[in-house]
ROLUMBA-897048 format. One line per field, with one value per atom (N, C-alpha, C): residue number from 0; z, x, y. Coordinates in steps of 0.05 Angstrom, whole numbers. Layout:
# ROLUMBA-897048
i NUM / ...
zz Z / ...
xx X / ...
yy Y / ...
# end
This chain:
# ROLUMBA-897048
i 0 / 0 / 0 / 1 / 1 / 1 / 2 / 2 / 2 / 3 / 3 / 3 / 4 / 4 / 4 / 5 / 5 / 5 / 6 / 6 / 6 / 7 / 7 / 7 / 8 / 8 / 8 / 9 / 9 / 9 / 10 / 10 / 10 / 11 / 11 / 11 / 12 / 12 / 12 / 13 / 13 / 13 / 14 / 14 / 14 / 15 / 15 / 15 / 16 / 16 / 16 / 17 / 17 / 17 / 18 / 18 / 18 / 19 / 19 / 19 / 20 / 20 / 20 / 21 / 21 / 21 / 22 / 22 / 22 / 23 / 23 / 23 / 24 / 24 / 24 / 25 / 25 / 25 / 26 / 26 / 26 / 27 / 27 / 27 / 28 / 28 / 28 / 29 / 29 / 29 / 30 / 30 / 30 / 31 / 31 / 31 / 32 / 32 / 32 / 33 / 33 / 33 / 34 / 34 / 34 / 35 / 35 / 35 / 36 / 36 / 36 / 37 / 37 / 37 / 38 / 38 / 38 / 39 / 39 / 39 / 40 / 40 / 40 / 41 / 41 / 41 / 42 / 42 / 42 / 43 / 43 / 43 / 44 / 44 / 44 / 45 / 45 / 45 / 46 / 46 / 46 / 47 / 47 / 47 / 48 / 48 / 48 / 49 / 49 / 49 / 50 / 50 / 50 / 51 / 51 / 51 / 52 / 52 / 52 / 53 / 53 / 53 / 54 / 54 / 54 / 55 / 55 / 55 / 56 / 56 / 56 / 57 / 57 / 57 / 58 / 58 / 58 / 59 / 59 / 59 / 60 / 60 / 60 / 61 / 61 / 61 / 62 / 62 / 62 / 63 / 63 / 63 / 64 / 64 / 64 / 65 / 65 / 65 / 66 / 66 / 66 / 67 / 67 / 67 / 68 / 68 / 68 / 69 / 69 / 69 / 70 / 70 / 70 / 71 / 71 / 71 / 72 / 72 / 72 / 73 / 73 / 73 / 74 / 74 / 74 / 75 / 75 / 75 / 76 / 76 / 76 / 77 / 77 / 77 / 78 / 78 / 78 / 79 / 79 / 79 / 80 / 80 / 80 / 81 / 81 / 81 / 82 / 82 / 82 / 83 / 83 / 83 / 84 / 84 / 84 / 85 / 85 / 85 / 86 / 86 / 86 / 87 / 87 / 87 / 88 / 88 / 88 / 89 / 89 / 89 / 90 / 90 / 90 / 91 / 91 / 91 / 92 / 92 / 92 / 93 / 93 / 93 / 94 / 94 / 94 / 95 / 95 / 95 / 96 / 96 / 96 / 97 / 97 / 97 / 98 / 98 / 98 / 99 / 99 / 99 / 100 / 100 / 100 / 101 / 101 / 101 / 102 / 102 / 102 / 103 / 103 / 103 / 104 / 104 / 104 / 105 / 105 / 105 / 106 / 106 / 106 / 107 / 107 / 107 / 108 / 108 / 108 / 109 / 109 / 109 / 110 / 110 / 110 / 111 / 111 / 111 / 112 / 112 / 112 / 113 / 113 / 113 / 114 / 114 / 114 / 115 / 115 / 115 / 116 / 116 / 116 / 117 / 117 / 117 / 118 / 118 / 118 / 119 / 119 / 119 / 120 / 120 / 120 / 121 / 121 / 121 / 122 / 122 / 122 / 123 / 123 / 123 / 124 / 124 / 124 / 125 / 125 / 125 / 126 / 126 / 126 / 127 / 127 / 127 / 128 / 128 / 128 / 129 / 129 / 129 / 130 / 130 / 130 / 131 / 131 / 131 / 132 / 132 / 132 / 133 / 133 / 133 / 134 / 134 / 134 / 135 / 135 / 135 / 136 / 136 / 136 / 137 / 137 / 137 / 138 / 138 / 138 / 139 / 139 / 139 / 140 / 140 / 140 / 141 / 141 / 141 / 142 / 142 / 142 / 143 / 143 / 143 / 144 / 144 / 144 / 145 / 145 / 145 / 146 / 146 / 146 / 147 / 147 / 147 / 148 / 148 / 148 / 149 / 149 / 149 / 150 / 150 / 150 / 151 / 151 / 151 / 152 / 152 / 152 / 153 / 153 / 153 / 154 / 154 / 154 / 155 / 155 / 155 / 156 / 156 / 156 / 157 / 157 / 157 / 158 / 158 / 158 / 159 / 159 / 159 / 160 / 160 / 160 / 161 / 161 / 161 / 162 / 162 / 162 / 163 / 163 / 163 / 164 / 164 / 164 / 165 / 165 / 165 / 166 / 166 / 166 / 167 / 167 / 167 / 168 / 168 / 168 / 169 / 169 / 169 / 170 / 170 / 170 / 171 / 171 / 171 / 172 / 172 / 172 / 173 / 173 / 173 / 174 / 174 / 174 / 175 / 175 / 175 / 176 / 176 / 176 / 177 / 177 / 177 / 178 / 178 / 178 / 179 / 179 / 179 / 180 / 180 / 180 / 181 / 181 / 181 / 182 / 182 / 182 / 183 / 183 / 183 / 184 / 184 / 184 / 185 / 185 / 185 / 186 / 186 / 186 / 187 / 187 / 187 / 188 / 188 / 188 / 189 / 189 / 189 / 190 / 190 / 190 / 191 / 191 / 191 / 192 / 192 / 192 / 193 / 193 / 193 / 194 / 194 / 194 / 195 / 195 / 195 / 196 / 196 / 196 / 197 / 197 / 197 / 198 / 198 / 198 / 199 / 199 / 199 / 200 / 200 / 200 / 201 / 201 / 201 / 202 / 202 / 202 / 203 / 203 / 203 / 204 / 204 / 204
zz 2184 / 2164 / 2172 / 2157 / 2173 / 2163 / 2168 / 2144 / 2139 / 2120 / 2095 / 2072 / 2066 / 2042 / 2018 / 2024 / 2001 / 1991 / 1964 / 1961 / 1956 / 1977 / 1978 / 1968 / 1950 / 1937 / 1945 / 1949 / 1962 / 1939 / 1942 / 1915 / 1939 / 1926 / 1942 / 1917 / 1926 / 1908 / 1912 / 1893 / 1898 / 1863 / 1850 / 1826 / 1818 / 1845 / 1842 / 1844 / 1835 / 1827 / 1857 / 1872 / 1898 / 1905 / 1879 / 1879 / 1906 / 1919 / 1950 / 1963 / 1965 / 1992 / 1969 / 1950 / 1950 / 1935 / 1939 / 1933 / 1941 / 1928 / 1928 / 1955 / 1960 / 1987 / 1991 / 1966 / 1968 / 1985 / 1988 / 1997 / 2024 / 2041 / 2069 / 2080 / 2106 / 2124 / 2160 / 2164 / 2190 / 2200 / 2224 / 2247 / 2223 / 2196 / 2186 / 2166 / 2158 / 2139 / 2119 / 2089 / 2077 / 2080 / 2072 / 2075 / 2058 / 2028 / 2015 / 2030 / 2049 / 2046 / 2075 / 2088 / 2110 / 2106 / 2084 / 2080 / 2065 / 2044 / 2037 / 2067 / 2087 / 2100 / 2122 / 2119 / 2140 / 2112 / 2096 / 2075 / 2075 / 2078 / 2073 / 2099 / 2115 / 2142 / 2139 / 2118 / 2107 / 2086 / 2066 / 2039 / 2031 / 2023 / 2008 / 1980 / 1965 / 1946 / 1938 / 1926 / 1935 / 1906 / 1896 / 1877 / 1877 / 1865 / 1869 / 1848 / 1849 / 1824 / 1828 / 1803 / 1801 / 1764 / 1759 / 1731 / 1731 / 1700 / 1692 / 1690 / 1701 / 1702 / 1734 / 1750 / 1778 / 1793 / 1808 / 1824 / 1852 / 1850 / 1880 / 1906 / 1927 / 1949 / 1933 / 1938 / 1940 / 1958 / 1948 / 1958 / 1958 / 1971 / 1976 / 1942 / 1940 / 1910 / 1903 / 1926 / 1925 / 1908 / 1918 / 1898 / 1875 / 1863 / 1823 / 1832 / 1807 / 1804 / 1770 / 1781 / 1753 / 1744 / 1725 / 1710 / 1696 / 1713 / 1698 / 1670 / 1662 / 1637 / 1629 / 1623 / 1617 / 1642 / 1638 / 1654 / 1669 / 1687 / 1688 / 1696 / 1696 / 1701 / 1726 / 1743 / 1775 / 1789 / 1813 / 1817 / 1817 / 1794 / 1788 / 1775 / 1754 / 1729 / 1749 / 1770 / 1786 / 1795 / 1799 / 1812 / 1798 / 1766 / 1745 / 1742 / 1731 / 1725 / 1746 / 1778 / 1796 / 1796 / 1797 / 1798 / 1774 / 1746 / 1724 / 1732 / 1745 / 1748 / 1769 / 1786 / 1807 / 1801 / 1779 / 1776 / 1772 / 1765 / 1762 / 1779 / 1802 / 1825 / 1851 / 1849 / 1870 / 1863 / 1893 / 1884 / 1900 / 1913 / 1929 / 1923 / 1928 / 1925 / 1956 / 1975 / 1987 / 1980 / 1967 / 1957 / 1987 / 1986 / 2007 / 1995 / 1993 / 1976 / 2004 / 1991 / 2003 / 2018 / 2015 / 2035 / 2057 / 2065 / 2096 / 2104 / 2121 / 2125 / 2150 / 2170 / 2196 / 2190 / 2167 / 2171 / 2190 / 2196 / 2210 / 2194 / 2208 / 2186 / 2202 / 2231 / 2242 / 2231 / 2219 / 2200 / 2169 / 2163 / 2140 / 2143 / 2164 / 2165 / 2180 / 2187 / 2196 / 2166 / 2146 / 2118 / 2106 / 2113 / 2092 / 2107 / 2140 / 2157 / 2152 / 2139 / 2137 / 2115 / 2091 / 2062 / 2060 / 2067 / 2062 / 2036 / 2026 / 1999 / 1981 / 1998 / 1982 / 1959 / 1936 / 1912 / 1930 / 1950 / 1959 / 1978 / 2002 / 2025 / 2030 / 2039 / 2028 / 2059 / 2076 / 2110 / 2095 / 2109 / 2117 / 2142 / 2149 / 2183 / 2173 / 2198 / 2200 / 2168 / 2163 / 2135 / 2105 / 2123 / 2091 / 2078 / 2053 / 2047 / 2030 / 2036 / 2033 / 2012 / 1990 / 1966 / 1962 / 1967 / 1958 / 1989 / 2008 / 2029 / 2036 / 2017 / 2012 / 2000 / 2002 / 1991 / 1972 / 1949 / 1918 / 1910 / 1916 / 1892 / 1864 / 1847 / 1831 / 1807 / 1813 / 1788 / 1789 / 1807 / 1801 / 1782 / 1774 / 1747 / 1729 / 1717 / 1692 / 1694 / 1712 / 1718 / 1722 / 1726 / 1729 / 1706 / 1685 / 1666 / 1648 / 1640 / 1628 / 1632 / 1657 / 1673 / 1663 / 1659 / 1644 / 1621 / 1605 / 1585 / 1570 / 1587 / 1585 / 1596 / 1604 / 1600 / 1629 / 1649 / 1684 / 1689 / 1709 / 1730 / 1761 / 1770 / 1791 / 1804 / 1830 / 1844 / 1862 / 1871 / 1881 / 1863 / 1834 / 1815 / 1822 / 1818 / 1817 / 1837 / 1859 / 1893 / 1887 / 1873 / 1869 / 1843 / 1825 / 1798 / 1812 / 1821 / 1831 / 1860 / 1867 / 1884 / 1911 / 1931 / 1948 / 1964 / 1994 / 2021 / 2035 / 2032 / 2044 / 2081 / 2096 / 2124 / 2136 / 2157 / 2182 / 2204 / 2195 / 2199 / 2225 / 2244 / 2276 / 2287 / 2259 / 2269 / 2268 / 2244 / 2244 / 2258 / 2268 / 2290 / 2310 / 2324 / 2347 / 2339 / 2345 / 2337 / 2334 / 2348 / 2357 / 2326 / 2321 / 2297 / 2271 / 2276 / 2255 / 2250 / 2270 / 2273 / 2259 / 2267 / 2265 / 2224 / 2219 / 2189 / 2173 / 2170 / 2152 / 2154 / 2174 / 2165 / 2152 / 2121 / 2106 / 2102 / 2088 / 2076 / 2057 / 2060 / 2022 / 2025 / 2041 / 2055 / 2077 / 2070 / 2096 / 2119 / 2121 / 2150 / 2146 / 2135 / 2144 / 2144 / 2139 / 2145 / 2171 / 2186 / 2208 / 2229 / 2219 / 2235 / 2239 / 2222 / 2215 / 2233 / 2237 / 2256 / 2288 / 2285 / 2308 / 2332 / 2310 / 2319 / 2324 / 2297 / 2298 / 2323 / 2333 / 2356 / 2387 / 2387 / 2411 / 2409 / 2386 / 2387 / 2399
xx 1904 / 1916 / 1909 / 1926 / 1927 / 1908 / 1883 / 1864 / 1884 / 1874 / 1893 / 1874 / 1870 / 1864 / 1875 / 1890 / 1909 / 1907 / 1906 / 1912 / 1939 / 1940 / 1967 / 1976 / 1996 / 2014 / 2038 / 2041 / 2057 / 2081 / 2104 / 2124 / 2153 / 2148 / 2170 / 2192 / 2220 / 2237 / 2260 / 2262 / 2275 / 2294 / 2298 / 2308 / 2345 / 2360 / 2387 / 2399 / 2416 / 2445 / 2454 / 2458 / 2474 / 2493 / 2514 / 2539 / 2554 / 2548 / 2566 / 2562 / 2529 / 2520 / 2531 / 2538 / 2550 / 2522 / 2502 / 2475 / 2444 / 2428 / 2398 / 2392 / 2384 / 2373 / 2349 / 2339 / 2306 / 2309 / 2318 / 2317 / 2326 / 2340 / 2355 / 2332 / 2329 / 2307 / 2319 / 2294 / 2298 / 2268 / 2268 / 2252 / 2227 / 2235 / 2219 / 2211 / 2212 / 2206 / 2229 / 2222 / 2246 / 2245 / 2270 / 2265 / 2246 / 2243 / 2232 / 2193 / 2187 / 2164 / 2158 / 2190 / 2185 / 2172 / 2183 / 2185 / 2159 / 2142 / 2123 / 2099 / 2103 / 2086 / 2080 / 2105 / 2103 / 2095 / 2095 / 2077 / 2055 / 2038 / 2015 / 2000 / 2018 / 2007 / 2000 / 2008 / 2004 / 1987 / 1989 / 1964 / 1966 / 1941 / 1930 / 1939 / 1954 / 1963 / 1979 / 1990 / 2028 / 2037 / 2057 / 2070 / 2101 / 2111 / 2132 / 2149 / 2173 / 2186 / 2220 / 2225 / 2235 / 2245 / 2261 / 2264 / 2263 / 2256 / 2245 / 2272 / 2257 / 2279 / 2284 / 2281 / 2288 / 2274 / 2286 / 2261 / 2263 / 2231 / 2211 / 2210 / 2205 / 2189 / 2158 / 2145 / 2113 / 2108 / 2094 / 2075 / 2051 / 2031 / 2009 / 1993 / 1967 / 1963 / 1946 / 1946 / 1939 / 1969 / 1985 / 2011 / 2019 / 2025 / 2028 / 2054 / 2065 / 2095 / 2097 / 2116 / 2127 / 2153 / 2161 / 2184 / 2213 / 2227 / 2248 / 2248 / 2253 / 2249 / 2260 / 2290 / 2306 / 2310 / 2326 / 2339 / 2373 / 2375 / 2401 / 2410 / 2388 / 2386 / 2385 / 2384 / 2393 / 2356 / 2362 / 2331 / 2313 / 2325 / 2306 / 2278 / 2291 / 2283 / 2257 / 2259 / 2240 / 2219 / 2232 / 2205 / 2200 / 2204 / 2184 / 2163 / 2175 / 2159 / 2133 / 2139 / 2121 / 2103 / 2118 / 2098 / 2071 / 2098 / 2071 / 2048 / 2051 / 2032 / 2012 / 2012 / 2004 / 1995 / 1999 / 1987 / 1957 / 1944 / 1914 / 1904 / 1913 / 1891 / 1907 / 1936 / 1952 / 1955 / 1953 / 1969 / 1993 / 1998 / 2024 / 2038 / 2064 / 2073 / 2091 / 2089 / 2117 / 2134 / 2167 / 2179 / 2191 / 2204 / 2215 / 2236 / 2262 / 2280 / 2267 / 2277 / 2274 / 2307 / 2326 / 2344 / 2346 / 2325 / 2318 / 2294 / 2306 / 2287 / 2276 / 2286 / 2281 / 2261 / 2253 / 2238 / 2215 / 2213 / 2185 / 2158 / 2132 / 2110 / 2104 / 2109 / 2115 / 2134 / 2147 / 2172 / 2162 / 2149 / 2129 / 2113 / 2100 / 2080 / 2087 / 2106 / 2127 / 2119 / 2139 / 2137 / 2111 / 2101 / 2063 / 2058 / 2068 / 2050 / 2069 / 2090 / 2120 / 2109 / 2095 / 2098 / 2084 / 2069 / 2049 / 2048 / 2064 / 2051 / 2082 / 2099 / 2126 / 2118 / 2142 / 2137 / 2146 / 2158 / 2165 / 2174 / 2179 / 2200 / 2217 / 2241 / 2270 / 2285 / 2284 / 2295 / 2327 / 2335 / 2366 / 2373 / 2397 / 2399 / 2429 / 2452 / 2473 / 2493 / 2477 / 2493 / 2496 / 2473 / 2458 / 2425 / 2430 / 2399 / 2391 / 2369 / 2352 / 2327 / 2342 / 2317 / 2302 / 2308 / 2302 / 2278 / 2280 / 2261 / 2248 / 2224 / 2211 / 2192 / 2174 / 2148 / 2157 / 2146 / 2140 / 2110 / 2098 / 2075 / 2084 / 2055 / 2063 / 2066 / 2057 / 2064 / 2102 / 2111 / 2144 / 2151 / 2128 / 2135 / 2151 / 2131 / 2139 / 2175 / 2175 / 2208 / 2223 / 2214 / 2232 / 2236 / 2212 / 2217 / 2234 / 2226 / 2248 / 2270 / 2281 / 2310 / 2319 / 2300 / 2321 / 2313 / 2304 / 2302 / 2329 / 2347 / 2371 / 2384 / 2384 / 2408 / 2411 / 2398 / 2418 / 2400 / 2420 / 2406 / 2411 / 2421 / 2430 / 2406 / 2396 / 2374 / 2372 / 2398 / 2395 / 2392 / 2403 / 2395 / 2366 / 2345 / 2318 / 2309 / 2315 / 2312 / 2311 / 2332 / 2338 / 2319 / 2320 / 2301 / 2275 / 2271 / 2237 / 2231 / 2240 / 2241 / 2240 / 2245 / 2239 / 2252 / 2238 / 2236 / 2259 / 2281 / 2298 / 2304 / 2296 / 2288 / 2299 / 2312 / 2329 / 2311 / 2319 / 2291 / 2290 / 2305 / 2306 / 2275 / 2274 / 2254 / 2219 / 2226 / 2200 / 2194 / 2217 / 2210 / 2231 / 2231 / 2249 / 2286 / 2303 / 2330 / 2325 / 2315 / 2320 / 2304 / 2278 / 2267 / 2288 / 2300 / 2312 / 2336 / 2353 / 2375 / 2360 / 2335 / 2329 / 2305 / 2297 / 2296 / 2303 / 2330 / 2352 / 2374 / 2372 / 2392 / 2389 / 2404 / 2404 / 2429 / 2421 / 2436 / 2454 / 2471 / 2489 / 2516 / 2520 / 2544 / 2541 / 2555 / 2556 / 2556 / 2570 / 2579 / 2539 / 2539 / 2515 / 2487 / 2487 / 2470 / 2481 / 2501 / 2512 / 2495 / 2502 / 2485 / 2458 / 2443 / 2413 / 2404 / 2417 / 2412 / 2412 / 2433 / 2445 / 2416 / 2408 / 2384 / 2368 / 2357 / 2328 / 2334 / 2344 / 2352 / 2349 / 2353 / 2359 / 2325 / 2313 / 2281 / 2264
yy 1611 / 1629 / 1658 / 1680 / 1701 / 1719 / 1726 / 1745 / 1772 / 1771 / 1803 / 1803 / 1829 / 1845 / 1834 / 1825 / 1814 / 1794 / 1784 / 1762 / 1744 / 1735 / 1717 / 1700 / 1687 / 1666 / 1658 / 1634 / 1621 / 1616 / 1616 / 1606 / 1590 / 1573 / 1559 / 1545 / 1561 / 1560 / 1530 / 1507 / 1490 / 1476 / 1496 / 1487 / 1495 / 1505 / 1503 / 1472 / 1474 / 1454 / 1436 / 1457 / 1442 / 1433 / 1444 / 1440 / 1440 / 1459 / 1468 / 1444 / 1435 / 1414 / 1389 / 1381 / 1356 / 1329 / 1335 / 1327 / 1340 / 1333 / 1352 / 1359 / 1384 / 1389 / 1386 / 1375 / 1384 / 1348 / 1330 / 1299 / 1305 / 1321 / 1320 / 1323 / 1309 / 1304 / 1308 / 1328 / 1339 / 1317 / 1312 / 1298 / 1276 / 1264 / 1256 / 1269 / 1294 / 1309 / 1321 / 1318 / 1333 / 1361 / 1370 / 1405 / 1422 / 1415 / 1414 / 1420 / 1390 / 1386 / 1405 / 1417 / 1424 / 1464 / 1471 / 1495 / 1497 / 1479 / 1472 / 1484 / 1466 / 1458 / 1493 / 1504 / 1533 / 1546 / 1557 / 1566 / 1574 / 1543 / 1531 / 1550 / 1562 / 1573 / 1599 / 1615 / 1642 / 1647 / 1612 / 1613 / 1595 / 1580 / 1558 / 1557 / 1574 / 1578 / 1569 / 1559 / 1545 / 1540 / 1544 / 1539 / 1529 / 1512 / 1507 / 1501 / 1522 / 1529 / 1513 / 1497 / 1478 / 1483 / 1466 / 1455 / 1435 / 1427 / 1408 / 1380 / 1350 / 1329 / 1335 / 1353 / 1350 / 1329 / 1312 / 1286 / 1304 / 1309 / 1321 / 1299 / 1311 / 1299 / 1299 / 1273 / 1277 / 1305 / 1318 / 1337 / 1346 / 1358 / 1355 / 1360 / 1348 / 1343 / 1377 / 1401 / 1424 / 1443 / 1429 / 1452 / 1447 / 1471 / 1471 / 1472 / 1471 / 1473 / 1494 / 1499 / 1522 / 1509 / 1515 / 1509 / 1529 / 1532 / 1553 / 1560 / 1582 / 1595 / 1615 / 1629 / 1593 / 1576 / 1553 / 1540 / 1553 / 1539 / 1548 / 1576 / 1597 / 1628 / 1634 / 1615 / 1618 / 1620 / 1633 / 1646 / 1657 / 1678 / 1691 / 1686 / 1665 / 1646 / 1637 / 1627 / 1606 / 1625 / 1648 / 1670 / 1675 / 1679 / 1689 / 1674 / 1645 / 1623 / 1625 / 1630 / 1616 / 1645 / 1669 / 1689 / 1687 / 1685 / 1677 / 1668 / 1628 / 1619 / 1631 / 1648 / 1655 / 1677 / 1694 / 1724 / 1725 / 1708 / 1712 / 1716 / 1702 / 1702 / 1710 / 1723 / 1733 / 1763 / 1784 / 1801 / 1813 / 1796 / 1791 / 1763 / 1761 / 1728 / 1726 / 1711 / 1698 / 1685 / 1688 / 1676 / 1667 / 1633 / 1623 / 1598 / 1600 / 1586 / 1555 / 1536 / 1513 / 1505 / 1525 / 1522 / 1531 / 1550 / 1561 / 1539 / 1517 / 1497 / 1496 / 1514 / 1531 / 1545 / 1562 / 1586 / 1587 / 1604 / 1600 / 1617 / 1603 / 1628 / 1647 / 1652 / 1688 / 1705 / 1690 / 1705 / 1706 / 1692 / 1710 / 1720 / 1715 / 1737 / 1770 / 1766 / 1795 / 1806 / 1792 / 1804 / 1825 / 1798 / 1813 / 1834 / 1843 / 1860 / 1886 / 1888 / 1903 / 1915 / 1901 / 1918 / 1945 / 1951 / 1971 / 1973 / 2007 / 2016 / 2006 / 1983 / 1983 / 1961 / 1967 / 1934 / 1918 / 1904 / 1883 / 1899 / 1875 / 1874 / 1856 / 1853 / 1842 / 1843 / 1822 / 1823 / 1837 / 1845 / 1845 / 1834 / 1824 / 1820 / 1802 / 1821 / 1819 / 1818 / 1848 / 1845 / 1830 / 1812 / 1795 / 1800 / 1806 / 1813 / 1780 / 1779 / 1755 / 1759 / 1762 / 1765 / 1742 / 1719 / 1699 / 1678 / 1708 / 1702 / 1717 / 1734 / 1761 / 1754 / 1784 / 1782 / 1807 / 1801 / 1819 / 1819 / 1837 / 1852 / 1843 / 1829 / 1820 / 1845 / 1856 / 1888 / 1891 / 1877 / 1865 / 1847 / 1832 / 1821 / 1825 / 1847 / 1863 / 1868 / 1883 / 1884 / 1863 / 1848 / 1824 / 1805 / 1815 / 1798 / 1814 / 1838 / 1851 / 1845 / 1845 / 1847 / 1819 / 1794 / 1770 / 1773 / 1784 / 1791 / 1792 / 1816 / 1829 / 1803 / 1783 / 1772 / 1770 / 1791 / 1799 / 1779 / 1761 / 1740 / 1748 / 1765 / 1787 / 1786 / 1774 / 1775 / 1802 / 1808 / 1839 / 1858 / 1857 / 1878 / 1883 / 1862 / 1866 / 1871 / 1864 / 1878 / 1917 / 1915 / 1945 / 1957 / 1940 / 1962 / 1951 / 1938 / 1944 / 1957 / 1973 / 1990 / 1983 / 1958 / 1937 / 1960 / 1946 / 1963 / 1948 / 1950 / 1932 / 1937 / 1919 / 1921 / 1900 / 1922 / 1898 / 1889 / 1856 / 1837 / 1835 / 1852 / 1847 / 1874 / 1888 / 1905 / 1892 / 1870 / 1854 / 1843 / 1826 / 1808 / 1799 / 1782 / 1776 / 1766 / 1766 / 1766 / 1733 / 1725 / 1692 / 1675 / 1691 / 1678 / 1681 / 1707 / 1719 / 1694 / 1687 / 1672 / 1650 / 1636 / 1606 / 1608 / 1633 / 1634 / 1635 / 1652 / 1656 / 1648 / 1631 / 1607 / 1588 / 1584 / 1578 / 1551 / 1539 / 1507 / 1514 / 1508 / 1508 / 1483 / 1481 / 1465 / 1436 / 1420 / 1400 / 1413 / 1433 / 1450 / 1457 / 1478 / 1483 / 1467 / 1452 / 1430 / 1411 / 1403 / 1409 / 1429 / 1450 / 1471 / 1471 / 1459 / 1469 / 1446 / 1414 / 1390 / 1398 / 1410 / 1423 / 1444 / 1461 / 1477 / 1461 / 1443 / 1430 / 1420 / 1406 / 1385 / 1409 / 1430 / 1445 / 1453 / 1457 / 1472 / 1453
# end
């Protein structure tokens, strides 16, 4: 693990619908491992911390008996809902969080740890690369809370709104790190096609 000043929290996001992919992503299995337990496990490489934000009635992969789980609040509120919940649980003893959706099942942890070494004095850092920003594969200072809870407060479930009212360092992720990691982290699941794709890589790495 990577020493930092910081205290680090792990939040691993797995409580959307999956309408697009047709059935749960958190069950698709790359070389033996679900994605779920795969994105879990590169985490675990940045902090011992781990939380994993879900709603309630969802059926999990077993996971290691070190990770909490949080619970959407409301339900149904998309992801923001899941980073509240997981930051909540995590604010006592975090003062940074890594958020990492469980549909980037590639990620790598040089590509979070790009993140943590990127933030300096920003509320969060937020990759961009090829025109897509990746809130939902970032690190937030938990003093983003507060804003984030207000913001569903109001009703907004807009994950870039909050990118934006909490003042996030939005950074093209080719400056953190190598184009090649970039290609193989933020590629993300939502589709047969793209799960297609993601076989496709695992198999060439």
């Amino acid at each position: 693990m990577k020493t930092t000043t910081l205290n680090i929290g792990g939040l691993v996001l797995c409580g959307g619908d999956s309408r697009r992919m047709g059935q749960s992503k958190v069950w698709l299995e790359l070389s033996g491992q679900t994605i779920l337990e795969r994105v879990v496990d590169t985490v675990f490489c940045v902090t011992s911390d781990i939380v994993v934000a879900t709603r309630r009635g969802v059926a999990l992969p077993t996971l290691s008996t070190s990770v909490r789980y949080s619970f959407d609040n409301p339900q149904h509120a998309g992801p923001l809902a899941g980073i509240a919940a997981g930051m909540t649980l995590l604010s006592p003893t975090c003062d940074v969080v890594v958020v990492a959706a469980c549909d980037h099942p590639l990620v790598q942890a040089s590509f979070l740890e790009s993140l943590i070494d990127t933030l300096g004095d920003a509320p969060a850092v937020v990759p961009q690369y090829e025109d897509n920003v990746y809130p939902l594969l970032a690190v937030y200072r938990m003093s983003t809370l507060a804003i984030l809870m207000a913001q569903l407060a109001r009703g907004n479930f807009r994950a870039m709104d909050f990118v934006h009212a909490c003042g996030a360092r939005i950074l093209d992720a080719t400056s953190m790190t190598p184009k090649e990691a970039c290609d193989i982290s933020l590629k993300n699941v939502n589709t047969p096609a793209d799960w297609q794709d993601i076989q496709t890589i695992a198999n060439r790495a």
